[in-house]
Phi, psi and omega in degrees: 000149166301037233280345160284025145242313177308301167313325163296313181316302176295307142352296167273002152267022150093005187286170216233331165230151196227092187265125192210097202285143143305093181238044186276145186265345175254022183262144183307165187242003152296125175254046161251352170303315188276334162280298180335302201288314159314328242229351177254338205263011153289303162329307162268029195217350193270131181305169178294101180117336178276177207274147203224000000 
């Protein structure tokens, strides 16, 4: 997905929450890994000025 377009798009339609599943067949299978993992990659990919 685009997610530098799409989140400022949902961001300016008012959303509220950003739910973004981990669906890689190659994300670790420790699942405090896949959370970890889950749980930075919003962080690093939601642009700069959207709402955190």
């Amino acid at each position: 997905m685009p997610w530098t377009k799409v989140l400022p798009a949902a961001n300016a339609a008012g959303a509220k929450w950003y739910i973004i599943e981990q669906d890689d067949p190659n994300a670790p299978t420790d699942a405090a890994a896949s959370i970890k993992a889950s749980a930075s990659y919003p962080m690093d990919h939601v642009p700069a000025g959207t709402t955190r």
